[in-house]
C-alpha distance (Angstrom), angle and dihedral (degrees) to the residues before:
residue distance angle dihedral
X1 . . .
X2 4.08 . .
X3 3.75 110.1 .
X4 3.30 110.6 -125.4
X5 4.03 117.3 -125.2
X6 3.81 139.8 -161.5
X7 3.90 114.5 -170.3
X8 4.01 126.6 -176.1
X9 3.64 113.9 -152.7
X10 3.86 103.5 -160.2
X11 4.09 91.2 -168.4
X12 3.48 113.9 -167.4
X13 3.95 101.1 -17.1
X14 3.63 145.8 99.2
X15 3.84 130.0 53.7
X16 3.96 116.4 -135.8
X17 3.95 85.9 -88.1
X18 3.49 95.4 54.6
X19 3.38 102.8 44.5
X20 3.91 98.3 44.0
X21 3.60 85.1 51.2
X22 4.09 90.1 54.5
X23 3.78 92.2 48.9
X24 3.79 88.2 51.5
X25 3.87 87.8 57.1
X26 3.91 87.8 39.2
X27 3.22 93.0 54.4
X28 4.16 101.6 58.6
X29 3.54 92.3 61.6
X30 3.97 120.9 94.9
X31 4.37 108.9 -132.3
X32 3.46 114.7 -162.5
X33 3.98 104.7 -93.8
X34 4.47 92.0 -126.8
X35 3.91 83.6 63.0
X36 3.87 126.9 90.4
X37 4.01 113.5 -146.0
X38 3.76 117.1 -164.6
X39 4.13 126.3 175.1
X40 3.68 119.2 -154.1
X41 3.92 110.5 -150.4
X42 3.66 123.8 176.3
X43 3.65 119.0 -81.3
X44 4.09 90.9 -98.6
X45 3.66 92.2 55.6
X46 4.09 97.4 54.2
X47 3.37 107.2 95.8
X48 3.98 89.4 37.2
X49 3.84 88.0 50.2
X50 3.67 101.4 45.6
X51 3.93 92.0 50.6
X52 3.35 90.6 55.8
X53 3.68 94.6 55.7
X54 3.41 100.2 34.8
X55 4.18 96.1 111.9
X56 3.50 82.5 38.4
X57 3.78 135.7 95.8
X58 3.90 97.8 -131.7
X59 3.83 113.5 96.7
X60 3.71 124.0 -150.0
X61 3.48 125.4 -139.2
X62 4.28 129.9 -174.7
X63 3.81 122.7 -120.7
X64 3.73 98.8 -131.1
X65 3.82 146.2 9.2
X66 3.33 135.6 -162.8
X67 4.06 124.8 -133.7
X68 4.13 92.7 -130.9
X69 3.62 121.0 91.6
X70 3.59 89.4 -148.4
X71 3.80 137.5 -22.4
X72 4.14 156.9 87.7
X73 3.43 89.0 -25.7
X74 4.47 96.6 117.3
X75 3.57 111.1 -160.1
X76 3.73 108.1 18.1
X77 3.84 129.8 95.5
X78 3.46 126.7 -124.4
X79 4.30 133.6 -135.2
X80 4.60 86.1 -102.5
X81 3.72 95.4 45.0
X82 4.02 92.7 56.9
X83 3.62 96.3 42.5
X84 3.67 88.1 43.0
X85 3.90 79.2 63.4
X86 3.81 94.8 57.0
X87 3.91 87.4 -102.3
X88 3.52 126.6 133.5
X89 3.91 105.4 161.5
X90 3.78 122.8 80.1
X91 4.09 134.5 -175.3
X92 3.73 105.7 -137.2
X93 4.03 125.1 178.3
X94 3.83 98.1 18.8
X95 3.76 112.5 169.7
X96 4.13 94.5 -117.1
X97 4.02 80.4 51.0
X98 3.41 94.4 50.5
X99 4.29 100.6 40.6
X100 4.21 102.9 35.5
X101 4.43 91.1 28.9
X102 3.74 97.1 35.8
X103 3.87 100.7 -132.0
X104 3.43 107.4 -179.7
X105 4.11 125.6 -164.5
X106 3.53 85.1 -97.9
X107 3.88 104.5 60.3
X108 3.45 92.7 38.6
X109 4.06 90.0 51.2
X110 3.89 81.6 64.0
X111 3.81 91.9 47.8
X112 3.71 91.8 52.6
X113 3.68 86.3 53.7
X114 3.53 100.2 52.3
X115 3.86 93.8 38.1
X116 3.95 84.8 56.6
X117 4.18 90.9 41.7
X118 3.83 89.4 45.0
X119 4.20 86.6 52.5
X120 3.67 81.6 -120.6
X121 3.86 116.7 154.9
X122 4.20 114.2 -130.6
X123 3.50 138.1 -144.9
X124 3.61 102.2 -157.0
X125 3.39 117.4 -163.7
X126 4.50 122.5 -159.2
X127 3.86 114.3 162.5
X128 4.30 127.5 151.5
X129 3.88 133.9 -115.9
X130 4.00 126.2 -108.9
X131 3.24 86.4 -105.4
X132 4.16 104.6 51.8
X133 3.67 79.8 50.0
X134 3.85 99.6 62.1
X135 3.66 90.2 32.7
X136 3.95 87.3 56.0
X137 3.62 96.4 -126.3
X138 3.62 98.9 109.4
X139 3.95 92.2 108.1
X140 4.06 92.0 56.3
X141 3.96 93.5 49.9
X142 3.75 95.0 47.4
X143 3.48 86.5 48.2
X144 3.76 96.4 46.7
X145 3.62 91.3 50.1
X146 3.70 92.2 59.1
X147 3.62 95.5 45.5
X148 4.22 94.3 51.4
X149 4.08 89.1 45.1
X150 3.94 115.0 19.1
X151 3.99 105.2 23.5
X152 3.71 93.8 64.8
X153 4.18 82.7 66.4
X154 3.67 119.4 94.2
X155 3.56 130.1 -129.2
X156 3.45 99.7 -93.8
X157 4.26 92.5 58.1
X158 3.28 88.3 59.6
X159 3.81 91.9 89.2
X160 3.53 86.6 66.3
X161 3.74 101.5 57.2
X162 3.93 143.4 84.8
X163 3.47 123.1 -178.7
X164 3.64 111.5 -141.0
X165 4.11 113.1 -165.8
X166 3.43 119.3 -157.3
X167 3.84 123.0 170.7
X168 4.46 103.3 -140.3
X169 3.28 81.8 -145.4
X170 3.73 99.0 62.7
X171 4.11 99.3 38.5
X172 3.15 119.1 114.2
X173 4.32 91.1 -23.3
X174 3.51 90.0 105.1
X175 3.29 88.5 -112.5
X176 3.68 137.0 112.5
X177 4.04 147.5 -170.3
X178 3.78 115.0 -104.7
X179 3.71 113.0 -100.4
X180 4.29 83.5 -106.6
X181 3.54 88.3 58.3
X182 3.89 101.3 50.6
X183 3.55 81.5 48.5
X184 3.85 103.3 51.8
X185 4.10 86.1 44.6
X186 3.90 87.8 52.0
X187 3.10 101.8 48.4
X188 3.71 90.6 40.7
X189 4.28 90.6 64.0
X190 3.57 93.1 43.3
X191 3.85 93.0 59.4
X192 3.59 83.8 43.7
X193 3.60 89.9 55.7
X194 3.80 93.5 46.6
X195 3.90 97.5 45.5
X196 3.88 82.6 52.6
X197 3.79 93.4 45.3
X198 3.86 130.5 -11.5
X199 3.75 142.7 -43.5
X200 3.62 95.3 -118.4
X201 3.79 94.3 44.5
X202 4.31 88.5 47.9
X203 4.03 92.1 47.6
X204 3.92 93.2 49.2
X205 4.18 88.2 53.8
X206 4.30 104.6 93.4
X207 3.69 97.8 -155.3
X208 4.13 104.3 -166.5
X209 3.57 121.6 -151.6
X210 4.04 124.9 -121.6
X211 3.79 128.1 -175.0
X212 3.96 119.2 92.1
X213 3.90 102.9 -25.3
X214 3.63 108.7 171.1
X215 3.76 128.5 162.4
X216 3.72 92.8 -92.1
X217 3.44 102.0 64.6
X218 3.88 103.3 20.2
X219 3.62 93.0 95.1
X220 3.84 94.0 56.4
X221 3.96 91.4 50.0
X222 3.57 97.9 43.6
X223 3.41 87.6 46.7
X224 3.91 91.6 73.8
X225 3.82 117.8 102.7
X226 3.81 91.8 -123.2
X227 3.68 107.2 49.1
X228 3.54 117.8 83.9
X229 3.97 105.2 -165.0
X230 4.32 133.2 -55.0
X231 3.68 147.7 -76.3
X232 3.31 94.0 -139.7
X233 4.14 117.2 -160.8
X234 3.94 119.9 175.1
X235 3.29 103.2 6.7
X236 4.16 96.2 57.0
X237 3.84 79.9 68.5
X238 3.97 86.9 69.1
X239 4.13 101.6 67.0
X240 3.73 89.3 -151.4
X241 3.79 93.8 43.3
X242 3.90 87.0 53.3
X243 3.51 91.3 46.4
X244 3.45 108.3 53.7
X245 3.77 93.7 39.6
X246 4.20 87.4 51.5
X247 4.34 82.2 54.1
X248 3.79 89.8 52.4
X249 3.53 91.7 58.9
């Protein structure tokens, strides 16, 4: 059975105060025990984070990685230093990552494989443009994205990987794909992922969905057969936001 996952990606917010301060709200709510809650803090806050949750069941996850072990590479943050911060979860190939950073399929192809080599577990996000949507050729570049990045993995890495999919269009716009659409796309990359594998490999993948959940319309798109739970961005700053969309999962 896919386990079902909500994930708040805090960006590029929060000091120490404000973030202990919204895992202290976080943390007096009751989540349903078949759902897996992650927090994504900024790189500084990892260590700090992950202490703080360590005797709890909330996991914490980093919102990059670099392919280097080590290296003249100045701001980034390598495989050692986040599992040196009790993290073993990383986002890789998110949409603000890919547009103001310029990841390319390429890099992130090496950050897969030393995410995988590292035993590091991957939130892998693939999601289309405005315009590949009106144009109708938002299936091919979702798919193409998976085959430069993810379809070089074998089986066995699989175990390590979530697919995250997040329309550009709807992140951070306010607005967001109907609950039919999420579901067609979904459904869409896990045939993709069975025609390139197996069945049983494709229905074990939970592929989360990003763009604009809220608590208003979480229930409708996790709801649909084919999406497995939510990579939540602005409103996982809100601890009652995050909460009630992690209990409509």
């Amino acid at each position: 059975m896919r386990q079902k996952i909500v994930a708040g990606n805090w960006k590029m917010n929060n000091t120490n105060t404000e973030s202990e301060l919204l895992l202290k709200d976080l943390l007096s709510y009751n989540f349903p025990s078949d759902v897996r809650v992650i927090v994504s803090p900024p790189y500084t806050q990892l260590g700090f984070i992950s202490e703080k949750l360590k005797n709890f069941n909330i996991g914490v996850a980093s919102q990059n990685m670099h392919y280097a072990s080590n290296g003249a590479y100045t701001g980034e943050i390598s495989a050692s230093m986040i599992k040196n911060s009790g993290v073993f979860i990383t986002i890789l190939g998110h949409s603000e990552r890919r547009t103001y950073f310029n990841e390319t399929d390429d890099s992130l192809k090496e950050k897969v494989n030393k995410a995988i080599k590292e035993n590091i577990e991957i939130i892998f996000c693939v999601g289309e443009e405005l315009n590949d949507r009106k144009s109708e050729n938002h299936f091919e570049f979702v798919k193409s994205q998976l085959e430069k990045t993810l379809f070089i993995q074998p089986v066995a890495s699989w175990k390590k990987i979530i697919i995250a999919y997040e329309p550009i269009w709807a992140i951070g716009t306010g607005e967001t794909a109907s609950p039919d659409q999420v579901q067609e796309m979904h459904s869409y990359i896990r045939k993709t992922i069975s025609e390139k594998y197996n069945k049983s490999l494709a229905n074990s993948v939970s592929i989360i969905y990003g763009g604009s959940v809220k608590p208003s319309n979480a229930n409708d798109i996790f709801a649909q057969p084919d999406v497995d739970g939510g990579l939540i961005g602005g409103a996982s700053l809100n601890s009652y936001d995050f909460a009630a969309i992690v209990n409509a999962s």
